[in-house]
ZAMARDO-832439 format. One line per field, with one value per residue (C-alpha): chain; x, y, z; residue number from 1. Coordinates in steps of 0.001 Angstrom, whole numbers. Example, Ala and Ser with C-alpha at 12.3 -4.5 7.8 and 13.67 -1.06 7.14 Angstrom:
% ZAMARDO-832439
chain	[A|A] $
east	[12300|13670] $
north	[-4500|-1060] $
up	[7800|7140] $
n	[1|2] $
This chain:
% ZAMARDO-832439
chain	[A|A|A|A|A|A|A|A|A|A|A|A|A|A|A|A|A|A|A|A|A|A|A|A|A|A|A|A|A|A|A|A|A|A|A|A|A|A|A|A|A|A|A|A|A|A|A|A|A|A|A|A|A|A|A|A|A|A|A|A|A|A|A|A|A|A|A|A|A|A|A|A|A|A|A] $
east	[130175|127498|128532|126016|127724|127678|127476|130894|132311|129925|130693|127788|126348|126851|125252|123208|121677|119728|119150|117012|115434|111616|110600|106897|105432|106552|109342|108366|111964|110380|107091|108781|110942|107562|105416|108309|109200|104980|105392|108556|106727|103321|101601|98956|101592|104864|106463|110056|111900|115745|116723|116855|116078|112802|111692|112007|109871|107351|107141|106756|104220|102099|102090|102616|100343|101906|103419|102954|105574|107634|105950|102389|101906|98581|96678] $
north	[-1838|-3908|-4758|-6252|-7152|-10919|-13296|-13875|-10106|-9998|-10797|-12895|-12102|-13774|-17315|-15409|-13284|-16071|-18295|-15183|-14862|-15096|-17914|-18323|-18114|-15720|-13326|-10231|-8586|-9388|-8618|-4825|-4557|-5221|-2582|59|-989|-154|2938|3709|3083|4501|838|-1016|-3893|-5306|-8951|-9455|-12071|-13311|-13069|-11170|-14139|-15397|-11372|-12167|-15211|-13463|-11048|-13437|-15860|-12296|-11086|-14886|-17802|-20880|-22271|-18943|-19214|-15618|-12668|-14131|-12701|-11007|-13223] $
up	[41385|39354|36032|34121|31027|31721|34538|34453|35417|38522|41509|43445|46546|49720|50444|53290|51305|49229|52391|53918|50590|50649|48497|49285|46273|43401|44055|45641|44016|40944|41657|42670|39840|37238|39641|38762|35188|35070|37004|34723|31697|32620|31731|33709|33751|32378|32630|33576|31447|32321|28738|25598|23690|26042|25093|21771|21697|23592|21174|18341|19868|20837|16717|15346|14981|15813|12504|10837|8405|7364|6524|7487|11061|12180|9589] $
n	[1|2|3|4|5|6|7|8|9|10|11|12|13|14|15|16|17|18|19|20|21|22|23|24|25|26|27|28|29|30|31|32|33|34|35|36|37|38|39|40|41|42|43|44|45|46|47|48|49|50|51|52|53|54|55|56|57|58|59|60|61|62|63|64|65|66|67|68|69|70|71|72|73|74|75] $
């Protein structure tokens, strides 16, 4: 069972399973998981981030100017 909750309740993987990983550039699990999220979605693309809070920023520095201070986005 995959809990995914925190890092802490999963259990990890074996060591062999990250030794065999391909690591030749960027990660074709990745790459997959952004083709279906796209599929999923029905978008030309989407971009996988590891966090909630690296979303976030994304979204800000897409609607934000740097420095922009509150309320004064898309000016």
């Amino acid at each position: 069972m995959i809990d995914i909750r925190s890092d802490t309740v999963t259990k990890p993987t074996s060591a062999a399973a990250m030794a065999a990983a391909e690591v030749d550039g960027d990660d074709p699990t990745v790459n997959e998981l952004e083709r279906l999220g796209a599929s999923m979605l029905d978008k030309e693309a989407v971009v996988f981030v590891p966090s909630g809070t690296f979303g976030n920023q994304l979204a800000l520095f897409t609607w934000c100017r740097r420095g922009a201070g509150p309320g004064r986005c898309l000016e």
